[in-house]
Backbone of each chain as ProteinMPNN parsed JSONL, in Angstrom:
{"seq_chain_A": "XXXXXXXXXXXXXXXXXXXXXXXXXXXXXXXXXXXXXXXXXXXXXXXXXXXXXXXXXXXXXXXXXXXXXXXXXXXXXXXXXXXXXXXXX", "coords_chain_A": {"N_chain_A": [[113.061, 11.23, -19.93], [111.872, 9.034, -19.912], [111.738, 8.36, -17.172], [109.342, 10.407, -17.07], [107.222, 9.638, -18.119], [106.391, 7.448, -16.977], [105.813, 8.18, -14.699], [103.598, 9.659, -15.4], [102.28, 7.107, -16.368], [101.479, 5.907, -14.324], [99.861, 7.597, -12.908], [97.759, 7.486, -15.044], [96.739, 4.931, -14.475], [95.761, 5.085, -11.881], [93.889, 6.165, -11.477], [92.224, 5.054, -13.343], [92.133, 2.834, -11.645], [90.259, 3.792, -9.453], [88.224, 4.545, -10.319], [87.031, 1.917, -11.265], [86.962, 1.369, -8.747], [84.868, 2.837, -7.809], [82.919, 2.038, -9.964], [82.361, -0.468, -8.63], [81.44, -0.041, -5.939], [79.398, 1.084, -6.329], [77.874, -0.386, -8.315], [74.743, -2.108, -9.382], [73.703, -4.611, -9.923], [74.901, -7.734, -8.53], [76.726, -8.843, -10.954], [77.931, -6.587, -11.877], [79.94, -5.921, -9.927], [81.338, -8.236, -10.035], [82.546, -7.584, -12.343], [83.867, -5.623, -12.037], [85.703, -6.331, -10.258], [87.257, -8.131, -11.615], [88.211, -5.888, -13.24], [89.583, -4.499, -12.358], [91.898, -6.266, -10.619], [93.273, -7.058, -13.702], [93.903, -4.405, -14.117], [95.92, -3.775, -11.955], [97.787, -5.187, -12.096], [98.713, -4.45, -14.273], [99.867, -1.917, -13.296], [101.614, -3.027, -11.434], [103.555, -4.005, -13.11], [104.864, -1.554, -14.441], [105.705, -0.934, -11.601], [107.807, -2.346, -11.068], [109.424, -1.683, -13.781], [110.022, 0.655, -12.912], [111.679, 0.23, -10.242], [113.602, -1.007, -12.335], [113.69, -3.902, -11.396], [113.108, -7.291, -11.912], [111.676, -9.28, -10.588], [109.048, -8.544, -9.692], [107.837, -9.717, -11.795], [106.882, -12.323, -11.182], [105.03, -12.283, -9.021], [103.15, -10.547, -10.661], [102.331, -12.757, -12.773], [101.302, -14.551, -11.206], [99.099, -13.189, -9.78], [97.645, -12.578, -12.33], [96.981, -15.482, -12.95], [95.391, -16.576, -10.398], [93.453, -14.378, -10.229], [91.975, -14.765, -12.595], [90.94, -17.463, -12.267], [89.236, -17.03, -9.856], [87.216, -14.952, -11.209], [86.135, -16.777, -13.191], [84.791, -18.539, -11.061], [83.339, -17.07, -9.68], [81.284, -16.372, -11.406], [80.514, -18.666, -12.932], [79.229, -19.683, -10.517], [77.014, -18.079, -9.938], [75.545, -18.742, -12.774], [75.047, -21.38, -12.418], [74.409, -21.871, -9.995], [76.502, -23.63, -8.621], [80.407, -24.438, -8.364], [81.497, -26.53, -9.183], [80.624, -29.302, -11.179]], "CA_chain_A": [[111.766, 11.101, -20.604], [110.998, 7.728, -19.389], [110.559, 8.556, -15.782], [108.164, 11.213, -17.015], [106.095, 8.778, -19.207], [106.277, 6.279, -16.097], [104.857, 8.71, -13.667], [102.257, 9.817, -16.388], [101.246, 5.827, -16.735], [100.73, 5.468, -13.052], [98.557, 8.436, -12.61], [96.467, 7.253, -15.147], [96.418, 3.43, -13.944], [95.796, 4.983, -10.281], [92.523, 6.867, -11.967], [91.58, 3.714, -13.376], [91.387, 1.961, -10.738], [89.669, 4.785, -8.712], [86.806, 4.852, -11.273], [86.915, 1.069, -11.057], [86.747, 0.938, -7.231], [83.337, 3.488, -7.764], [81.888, 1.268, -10.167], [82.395, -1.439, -7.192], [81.044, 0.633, -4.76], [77.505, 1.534, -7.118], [77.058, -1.57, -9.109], [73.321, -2.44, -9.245], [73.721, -6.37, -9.642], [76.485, -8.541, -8.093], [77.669, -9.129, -11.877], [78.598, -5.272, -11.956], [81.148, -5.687, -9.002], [82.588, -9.346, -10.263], [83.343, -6.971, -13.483], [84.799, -4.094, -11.512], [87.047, -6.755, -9.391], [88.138, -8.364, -12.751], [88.767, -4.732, -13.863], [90.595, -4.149, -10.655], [93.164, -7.406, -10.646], [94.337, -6.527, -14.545], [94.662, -2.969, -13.826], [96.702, -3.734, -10.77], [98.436, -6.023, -12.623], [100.024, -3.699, -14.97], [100.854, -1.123, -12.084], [102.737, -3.941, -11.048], [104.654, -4.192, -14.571], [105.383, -0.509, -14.415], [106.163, -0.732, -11.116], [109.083, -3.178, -11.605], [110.175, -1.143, -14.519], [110.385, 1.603, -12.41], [112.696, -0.454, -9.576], [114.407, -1.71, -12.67], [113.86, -5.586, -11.517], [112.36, -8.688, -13.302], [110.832, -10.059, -9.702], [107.321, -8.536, -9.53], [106.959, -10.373, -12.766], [106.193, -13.334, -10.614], [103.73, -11.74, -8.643], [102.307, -10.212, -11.835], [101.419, -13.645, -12.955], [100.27, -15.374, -9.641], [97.703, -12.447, -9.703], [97.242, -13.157, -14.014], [96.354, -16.839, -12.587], [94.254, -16.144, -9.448], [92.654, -13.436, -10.541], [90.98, -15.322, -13.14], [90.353, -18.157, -11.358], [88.571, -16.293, -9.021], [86.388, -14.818, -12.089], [85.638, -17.703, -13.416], [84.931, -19.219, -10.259], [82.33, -16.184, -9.155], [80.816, -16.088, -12.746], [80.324, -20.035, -12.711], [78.611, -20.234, -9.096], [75.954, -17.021, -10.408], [74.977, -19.156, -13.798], [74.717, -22.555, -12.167], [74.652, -22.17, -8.56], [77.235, -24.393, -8.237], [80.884, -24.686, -8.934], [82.281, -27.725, -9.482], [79.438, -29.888, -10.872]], "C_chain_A": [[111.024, 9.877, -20.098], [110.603, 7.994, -17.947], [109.556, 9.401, -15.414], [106.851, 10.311, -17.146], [105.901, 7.463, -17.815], [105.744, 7.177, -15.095], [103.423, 8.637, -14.01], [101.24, 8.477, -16.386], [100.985, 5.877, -15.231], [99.886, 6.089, -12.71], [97.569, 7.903, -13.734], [96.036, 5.855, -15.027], [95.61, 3.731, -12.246], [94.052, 5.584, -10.854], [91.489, 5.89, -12.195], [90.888, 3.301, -12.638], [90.465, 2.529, -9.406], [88.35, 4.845, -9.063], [86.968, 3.346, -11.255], [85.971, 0.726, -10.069], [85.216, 2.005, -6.792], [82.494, 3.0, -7.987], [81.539, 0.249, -8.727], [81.499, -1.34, -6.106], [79.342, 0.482, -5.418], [77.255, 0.683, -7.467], [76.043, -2.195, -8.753], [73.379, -4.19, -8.809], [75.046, -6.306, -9.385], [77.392, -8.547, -9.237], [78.416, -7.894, -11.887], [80.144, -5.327, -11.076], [82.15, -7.015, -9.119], [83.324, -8.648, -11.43], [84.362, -5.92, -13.217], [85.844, -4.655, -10.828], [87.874, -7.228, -10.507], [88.435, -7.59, -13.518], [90.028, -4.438, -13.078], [91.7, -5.208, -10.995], [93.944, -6.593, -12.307], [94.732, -5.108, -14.383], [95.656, -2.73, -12.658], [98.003, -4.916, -10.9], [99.905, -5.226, -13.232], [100.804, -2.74, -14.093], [101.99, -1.73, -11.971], [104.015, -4.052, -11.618], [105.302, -3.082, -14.519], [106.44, 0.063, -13.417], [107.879, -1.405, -11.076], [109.974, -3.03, -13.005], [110.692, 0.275, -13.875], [111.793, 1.617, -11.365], [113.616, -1.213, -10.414], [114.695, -3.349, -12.003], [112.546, -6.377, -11.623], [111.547, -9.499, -11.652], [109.506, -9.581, -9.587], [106.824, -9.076, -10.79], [106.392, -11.955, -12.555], [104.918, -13.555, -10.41], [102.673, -11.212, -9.307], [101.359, -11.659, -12.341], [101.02, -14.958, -12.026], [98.876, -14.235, -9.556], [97.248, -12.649, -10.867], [95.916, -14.548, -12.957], [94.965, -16.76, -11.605], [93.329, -15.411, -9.56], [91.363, -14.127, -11.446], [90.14, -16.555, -13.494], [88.835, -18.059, -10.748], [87.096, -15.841, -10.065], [85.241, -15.8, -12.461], [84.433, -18.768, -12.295], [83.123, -18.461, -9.639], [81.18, -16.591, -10.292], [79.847, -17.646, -12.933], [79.358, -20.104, -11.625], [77.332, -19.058, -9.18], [75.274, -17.827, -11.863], [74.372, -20.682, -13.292], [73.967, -22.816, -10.672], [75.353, -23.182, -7.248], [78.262, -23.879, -9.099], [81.702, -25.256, -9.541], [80.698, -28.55, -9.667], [79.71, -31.456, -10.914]], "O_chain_A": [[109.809, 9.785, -19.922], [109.449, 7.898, -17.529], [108.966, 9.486, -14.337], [105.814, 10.303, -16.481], [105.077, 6.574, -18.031], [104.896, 6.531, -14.479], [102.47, 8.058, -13.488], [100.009, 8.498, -16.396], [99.764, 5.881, -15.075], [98.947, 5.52, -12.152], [96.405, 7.86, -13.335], [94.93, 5.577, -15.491], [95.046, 2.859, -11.585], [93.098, 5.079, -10.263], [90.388, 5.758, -11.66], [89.66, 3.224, -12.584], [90.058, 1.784, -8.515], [87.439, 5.14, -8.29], [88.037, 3.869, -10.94], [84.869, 0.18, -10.125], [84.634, 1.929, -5.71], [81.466, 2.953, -7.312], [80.552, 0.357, -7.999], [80.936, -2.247, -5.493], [78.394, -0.142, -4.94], [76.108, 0.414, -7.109], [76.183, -2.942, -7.785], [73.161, -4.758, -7.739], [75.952, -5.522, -9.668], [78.592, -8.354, -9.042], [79.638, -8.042, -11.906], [81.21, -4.878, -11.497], [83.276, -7.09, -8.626], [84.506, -8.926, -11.638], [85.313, -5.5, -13.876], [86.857, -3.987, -10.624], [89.058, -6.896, -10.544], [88.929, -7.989, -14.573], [91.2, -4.209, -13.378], [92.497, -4.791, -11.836], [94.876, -5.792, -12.241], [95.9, -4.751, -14.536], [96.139, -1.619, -12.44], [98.828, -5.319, -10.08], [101.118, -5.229, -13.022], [102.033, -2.673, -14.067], [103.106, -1.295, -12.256], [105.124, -4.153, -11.093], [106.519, -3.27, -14.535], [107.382, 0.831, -13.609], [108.91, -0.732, -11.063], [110.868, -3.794, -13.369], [111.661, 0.883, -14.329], [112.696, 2.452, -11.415], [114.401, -1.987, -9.868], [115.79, -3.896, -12.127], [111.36, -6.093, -11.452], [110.76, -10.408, -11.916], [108.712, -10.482, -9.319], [105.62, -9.015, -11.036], [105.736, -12.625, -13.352], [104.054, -14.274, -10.911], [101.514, -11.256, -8.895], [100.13, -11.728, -12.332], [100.535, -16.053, -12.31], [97.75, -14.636, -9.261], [96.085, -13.031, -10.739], [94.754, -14.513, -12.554], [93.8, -16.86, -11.989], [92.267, -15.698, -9.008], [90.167, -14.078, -11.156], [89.258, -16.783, -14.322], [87.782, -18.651, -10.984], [86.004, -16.319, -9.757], [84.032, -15.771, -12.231], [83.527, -19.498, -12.697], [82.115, -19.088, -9.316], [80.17, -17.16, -9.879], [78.622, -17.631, -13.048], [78.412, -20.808, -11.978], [76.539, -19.239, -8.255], [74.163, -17.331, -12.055], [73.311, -21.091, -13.762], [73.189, -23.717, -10.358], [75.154, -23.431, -6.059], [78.014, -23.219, -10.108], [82.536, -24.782, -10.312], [79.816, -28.554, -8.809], [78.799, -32.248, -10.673]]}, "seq_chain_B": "XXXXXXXXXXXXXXXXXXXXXXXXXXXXXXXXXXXXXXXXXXXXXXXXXXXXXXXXXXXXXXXXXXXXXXXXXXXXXXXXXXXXXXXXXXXXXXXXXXXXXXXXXXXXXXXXXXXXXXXXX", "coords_chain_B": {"N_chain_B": [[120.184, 5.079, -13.975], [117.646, 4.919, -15.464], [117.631, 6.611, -17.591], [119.896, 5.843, -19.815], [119.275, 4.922, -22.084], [119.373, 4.466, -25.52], [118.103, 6.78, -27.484], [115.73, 6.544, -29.536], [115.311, 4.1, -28.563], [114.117, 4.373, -26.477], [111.901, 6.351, -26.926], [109.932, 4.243, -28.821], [109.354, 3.153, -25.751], [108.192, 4.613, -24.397], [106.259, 5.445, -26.472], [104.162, 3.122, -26.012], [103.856, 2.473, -23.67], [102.556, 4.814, -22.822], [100.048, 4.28, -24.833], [99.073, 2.193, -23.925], [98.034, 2.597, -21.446], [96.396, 4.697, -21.943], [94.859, 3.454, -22.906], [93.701, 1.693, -20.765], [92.568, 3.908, -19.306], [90.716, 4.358, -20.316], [88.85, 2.508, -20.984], [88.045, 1.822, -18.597], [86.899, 4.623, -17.386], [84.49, 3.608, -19.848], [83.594, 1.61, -18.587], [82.575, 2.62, -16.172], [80.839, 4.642, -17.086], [78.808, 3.512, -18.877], [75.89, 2.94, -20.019], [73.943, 0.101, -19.51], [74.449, -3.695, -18.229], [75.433, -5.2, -20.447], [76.734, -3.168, -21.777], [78.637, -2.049, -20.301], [80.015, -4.633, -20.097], [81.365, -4.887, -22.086], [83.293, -2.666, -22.436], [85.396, -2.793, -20.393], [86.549, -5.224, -20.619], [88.245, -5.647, -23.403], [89.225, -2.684, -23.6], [91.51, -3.287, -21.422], [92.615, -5.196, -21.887], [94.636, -4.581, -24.197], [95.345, -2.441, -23.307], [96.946, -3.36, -20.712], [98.605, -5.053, -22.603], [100.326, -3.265, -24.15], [101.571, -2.091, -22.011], [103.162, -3.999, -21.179], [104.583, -5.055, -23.404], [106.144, -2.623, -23.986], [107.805, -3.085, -21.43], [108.983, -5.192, -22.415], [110.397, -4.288, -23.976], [111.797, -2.722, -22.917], [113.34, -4.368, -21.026], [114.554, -6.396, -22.296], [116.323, -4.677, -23.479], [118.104, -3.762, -21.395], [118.929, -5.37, -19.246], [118.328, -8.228, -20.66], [116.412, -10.433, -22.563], [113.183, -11.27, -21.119], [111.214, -14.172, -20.551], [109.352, -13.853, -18.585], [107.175, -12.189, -18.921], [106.128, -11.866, -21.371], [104.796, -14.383, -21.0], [102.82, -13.792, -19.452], [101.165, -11.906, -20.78], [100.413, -13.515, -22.867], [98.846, -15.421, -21.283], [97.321, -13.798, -20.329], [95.462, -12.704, -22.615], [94.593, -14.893, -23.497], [93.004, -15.507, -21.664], [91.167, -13.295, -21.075], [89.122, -13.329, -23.092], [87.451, -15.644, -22.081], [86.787, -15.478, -19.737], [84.895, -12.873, -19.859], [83.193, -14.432, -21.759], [81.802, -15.814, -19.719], [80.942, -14.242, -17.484], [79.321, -12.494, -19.662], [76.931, -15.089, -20.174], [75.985, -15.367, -17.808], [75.064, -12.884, -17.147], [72.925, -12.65, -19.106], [71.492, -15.466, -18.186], [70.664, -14.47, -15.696], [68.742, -12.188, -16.634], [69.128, -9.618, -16.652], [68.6, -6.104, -16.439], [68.03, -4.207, -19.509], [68.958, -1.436, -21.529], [67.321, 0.283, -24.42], [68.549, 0.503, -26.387], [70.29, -1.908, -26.64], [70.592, -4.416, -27.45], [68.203, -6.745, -27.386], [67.483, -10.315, -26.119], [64.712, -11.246, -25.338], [61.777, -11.074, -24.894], [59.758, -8.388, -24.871], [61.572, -5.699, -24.773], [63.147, -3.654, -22.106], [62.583, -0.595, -21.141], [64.727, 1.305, -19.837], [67.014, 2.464, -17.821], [69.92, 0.717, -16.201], [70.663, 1.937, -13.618], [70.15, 3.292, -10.236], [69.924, 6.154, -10.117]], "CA_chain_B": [[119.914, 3.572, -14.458], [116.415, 4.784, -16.327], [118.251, 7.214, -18.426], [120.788, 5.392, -20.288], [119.186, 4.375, -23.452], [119.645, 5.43, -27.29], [116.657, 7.956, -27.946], [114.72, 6.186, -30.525], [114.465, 2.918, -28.438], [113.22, 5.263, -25.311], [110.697, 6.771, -27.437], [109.647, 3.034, -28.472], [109.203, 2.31, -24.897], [107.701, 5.765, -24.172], [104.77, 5.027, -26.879], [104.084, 2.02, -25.637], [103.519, 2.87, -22.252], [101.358, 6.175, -22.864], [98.903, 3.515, -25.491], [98.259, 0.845, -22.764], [98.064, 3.57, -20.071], [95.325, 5.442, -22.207], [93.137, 2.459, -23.623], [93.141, 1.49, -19.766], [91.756, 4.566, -18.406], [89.085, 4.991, -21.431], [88.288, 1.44, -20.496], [87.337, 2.19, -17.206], [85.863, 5.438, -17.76], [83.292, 2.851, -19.578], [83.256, 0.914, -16.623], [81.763, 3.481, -14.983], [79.527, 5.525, -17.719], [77.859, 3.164, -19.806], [73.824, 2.562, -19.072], [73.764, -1.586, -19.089], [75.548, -4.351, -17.958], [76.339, -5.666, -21.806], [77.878, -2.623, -22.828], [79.782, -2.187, -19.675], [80.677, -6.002, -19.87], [82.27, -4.563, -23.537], [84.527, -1.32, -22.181], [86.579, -2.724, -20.107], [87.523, -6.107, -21.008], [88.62, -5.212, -24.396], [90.882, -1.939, -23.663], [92.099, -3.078, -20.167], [93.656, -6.421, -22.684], [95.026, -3.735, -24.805], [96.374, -1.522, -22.082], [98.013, -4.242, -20.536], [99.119, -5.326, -23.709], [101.06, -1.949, -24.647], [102.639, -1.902, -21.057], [104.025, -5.612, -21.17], [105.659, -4.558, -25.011], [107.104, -1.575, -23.444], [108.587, -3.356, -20.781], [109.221, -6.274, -22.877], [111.356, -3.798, -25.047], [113.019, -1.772, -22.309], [114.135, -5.359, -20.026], [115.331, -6.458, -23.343], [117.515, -3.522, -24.076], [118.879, -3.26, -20.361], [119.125, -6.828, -18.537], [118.204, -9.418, -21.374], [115.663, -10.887, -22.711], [113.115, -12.403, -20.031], [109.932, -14.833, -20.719], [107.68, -14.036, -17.913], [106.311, -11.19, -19.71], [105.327, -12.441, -22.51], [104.157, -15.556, -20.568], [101.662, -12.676, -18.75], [100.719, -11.438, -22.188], [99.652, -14.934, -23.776], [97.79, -15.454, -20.753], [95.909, -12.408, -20.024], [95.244, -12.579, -24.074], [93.613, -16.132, -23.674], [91.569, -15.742, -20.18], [89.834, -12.694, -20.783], [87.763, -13.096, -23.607], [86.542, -16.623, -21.859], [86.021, -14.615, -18.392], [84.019, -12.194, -20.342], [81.762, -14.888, -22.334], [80.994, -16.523, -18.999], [79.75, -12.86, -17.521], [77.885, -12.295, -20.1], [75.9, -15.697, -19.959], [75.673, -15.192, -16.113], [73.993, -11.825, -17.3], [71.88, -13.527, -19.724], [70.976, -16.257, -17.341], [70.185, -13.472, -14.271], [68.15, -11.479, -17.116], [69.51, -8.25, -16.391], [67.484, -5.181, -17.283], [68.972, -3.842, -20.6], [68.157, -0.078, -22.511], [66.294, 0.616, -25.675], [69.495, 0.46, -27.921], [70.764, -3.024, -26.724], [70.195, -5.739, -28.859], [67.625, -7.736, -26.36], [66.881, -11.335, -26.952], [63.59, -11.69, -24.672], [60.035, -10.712, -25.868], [59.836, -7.216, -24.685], [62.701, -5.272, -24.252], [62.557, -2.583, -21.288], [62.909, 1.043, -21.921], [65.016, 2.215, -18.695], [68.645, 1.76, -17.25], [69.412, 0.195, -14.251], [71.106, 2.829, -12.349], [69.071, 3.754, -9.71], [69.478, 7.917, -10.159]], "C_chain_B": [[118.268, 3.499, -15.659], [117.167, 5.483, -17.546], [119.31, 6.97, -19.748], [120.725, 4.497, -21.792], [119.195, 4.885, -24.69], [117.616, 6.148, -27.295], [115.607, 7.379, -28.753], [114.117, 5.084, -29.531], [113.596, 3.229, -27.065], [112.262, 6.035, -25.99], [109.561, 5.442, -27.987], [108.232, 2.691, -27.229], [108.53, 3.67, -24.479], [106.208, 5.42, -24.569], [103.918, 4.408, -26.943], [102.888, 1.944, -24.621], [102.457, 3.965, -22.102], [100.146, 5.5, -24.126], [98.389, 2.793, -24.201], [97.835, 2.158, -21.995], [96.049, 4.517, -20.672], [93.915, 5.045, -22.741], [92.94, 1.747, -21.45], [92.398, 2.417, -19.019], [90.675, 4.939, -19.463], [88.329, 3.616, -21.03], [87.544, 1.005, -19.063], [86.508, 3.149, -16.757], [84.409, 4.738, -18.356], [82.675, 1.989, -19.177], [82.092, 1.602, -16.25], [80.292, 4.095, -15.762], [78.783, 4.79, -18.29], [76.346, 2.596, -19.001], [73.718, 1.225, -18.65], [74.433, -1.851, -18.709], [76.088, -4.861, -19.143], [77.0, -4.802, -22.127], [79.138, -2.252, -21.923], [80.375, -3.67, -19.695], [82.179, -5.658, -21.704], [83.172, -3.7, -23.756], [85.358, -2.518, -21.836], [87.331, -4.327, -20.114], [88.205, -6.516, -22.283], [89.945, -4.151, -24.23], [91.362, -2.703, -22.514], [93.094, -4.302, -20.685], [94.284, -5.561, -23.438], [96.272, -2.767, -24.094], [97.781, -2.228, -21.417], [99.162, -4.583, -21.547], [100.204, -4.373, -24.25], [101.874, -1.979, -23.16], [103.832, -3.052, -21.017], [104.517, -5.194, -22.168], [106.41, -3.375, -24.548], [108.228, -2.09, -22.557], [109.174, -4.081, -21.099], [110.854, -5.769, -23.949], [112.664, -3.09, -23.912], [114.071, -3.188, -21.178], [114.814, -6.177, -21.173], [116.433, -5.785, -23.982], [118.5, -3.683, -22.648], [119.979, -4.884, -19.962], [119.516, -8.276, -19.306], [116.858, -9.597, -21.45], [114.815, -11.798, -21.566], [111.461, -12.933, -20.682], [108.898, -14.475, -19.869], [106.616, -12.719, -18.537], [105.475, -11.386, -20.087], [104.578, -13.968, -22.332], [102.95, -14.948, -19.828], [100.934, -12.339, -19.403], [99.579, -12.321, -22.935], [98.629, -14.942, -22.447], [96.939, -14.679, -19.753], [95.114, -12.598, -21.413], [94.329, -13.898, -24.181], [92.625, -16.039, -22.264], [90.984, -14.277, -20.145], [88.778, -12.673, -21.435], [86.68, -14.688, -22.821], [85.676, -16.186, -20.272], [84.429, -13.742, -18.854], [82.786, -12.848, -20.958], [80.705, -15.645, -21.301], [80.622, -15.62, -18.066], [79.193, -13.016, -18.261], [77.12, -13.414, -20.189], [75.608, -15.969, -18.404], [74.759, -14.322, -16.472], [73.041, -12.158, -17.884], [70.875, -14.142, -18.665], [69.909, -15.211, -16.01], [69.18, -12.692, -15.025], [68.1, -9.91, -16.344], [68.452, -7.146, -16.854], [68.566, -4.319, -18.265], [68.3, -2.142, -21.173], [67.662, -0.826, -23.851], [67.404, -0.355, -26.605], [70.593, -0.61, -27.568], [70.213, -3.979, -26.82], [69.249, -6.861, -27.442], [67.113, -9.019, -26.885], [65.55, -12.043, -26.138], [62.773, -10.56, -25.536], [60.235, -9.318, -26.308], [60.872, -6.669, -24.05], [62.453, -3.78, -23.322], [63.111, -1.516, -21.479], [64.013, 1.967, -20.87], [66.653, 1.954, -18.392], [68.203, 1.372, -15.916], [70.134, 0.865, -13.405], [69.566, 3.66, -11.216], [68.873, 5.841, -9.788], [69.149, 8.041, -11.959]], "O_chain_B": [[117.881, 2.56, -16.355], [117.28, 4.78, -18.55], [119.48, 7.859, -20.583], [121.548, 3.795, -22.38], [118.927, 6.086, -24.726], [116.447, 5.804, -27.119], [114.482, 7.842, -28.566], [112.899, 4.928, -29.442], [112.655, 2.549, -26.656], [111.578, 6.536, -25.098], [108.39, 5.564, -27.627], [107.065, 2.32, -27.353], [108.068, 3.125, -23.476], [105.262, 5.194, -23.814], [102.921, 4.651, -27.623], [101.706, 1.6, -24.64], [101.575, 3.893, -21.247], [99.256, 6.314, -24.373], [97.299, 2.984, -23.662], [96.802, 2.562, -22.528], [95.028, 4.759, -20.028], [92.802, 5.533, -22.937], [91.811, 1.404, -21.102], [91.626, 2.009, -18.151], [89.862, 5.844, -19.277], [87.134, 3.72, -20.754], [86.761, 0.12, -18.717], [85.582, 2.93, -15.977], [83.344, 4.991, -17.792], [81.509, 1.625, -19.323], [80.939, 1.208, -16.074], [79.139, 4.077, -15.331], [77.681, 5.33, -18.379], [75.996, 2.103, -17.929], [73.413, 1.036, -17.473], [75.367, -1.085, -18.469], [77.302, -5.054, -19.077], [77.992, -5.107, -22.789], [80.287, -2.134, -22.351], [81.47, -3.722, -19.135], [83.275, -6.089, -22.061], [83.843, -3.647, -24.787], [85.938, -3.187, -22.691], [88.465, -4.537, -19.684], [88.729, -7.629, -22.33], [91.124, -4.383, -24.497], [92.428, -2.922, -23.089], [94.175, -4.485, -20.125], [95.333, -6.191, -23.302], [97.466, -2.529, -24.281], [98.977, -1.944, -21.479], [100.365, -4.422, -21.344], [101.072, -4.956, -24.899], [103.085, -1.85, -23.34], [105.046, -2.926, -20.863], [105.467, -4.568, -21.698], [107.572, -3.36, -24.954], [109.391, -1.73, -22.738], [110.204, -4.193, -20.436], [111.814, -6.399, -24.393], [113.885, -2.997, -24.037], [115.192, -2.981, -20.715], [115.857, -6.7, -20.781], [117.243, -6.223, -24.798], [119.711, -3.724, -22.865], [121.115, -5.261, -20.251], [120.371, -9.11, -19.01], [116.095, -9.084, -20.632], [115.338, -12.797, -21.071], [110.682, -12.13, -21.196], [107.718, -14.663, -20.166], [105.394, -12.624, -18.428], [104.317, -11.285, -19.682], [103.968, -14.572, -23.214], [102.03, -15.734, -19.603], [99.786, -12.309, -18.959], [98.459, -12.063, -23.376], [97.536, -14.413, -22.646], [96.205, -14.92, -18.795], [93.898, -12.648, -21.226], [93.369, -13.89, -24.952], [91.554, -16.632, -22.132], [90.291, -14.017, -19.161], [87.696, -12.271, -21.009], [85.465, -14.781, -22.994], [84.544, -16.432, -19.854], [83.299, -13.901, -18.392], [81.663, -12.347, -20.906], [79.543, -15.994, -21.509], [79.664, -16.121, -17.476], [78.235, -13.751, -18.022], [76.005, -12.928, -20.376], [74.922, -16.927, -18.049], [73.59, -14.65, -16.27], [71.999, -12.022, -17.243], [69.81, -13.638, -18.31], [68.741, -15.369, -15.656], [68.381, -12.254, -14.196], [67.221, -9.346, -15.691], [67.534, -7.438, -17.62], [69.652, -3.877, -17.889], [67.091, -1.921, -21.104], [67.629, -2.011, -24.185], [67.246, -1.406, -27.226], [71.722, -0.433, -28.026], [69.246, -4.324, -26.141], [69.884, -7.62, -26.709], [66.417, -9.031, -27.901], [65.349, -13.251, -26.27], [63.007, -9.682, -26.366], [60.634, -8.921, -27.403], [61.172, -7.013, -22.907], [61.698, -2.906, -23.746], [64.213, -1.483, -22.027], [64.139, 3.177, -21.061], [67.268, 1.065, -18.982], [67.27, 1.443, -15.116], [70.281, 0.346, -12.298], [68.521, 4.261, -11.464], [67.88, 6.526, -9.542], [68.801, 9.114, -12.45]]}, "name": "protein", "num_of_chains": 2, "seq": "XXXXXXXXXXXXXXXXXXXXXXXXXXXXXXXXXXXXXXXXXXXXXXXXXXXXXXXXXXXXXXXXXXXXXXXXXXXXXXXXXXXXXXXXXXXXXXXXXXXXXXXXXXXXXXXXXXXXXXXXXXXXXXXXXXXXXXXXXXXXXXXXXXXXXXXXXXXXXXXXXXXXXXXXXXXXXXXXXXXXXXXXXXXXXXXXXXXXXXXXXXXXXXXXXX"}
């Protein structure tokens, strides 16, 4: 039952991020596609989680949160340098 | 090695996994469909913390039952749970700031509010 329910979550994490990677593609303003990349990182996040329940081991939970961190960094970082035009002031 | 757990706590980790899984793809679905940028700024960083949220407790329950108890999980959890609503308030005053073009039926805080979406079709 679980490696049903673990296929099941990846097809609809892979959809996700499919309809993510559209918005990305269409988004009118720049903010549209910093929202669709910070849609993108957590949804590729949890893959990640699933995936390492799937391989049964605890190491992509590293990599899970080095992308957590960076990811919203990065956000911040985009988001910041569009309100100010700077980002470090 | 997936197989090997008592039935109740694999259903658990089953319902878990099929919640996050289903508030992330409704969350992205209004990614994609909604008319503005405020109400898409309001799909998907709401379920996609949710989604996550239900996969990390699933896994949190099934690497707990198998291996042991491990922290980085729930160290993923706390901070996805604290950096997205501050990601999200500093979009939306980027959007603010950029004066986005908004529909009818979102709350506008300039003079005249414009009647159109901003998709171009």
């Amino acid at each position: 039952m679980l490696t049903t329910v673990l296929q099941f979550a990846f097809f609809m994490f892979s959809v996700a991020l499919l309809l993510n990677l559209l918005r990305f593609f269409r988004g009118p303003d720049l903010l549209d596609r910093i929202l669709a990349l910070d849609t993108i990182y957590i949804n590729s996040l949890a893959l990640l989680i699933l995936l390492g329940m799937w391989h049964h081991t605890s190491f992509y939970f590293e990599a899970a949160l080095l992308i957590a961190m960076l990811g919203f960094i990065g956000t911040v970082a985009a988001a910041k340098f569009l309100l100010r035009g700077d980002i470090i002031e | 090695m997936l197989d090997t757990l008592p039935f109740w706590l694999e259903l658990t980790i089953c319902f878990f996994i099929v919640l996050g899984a289903c508030f992330a793809l409704i969350g992205s679905i209004g990614l994609l469909r909604l008319p503005d940028f405020m109400t898409r700024l309001h799909a998907p960083t709401k379920n996609t913390t949710m989604g996550v949220g239900g996969v990390i407790l699933g896994s949190l329950i099934y690497f707990g039952a198998t291996t042991g108890f491990n922290i980085h999980e729930l160290l993923i959890a706390i901070f996805l749970f604290l950096t997205a609503p501050i990601s999200a308030h500093l979009l939306a005053k980027a959007g603010m700031h950029r004066q986005l073009k908004l529909t009818e039926n979102t709350r506008d805080l300039r003079k005249k509010p414009e009647q159109f979406s901003d998709e171009q079709s």
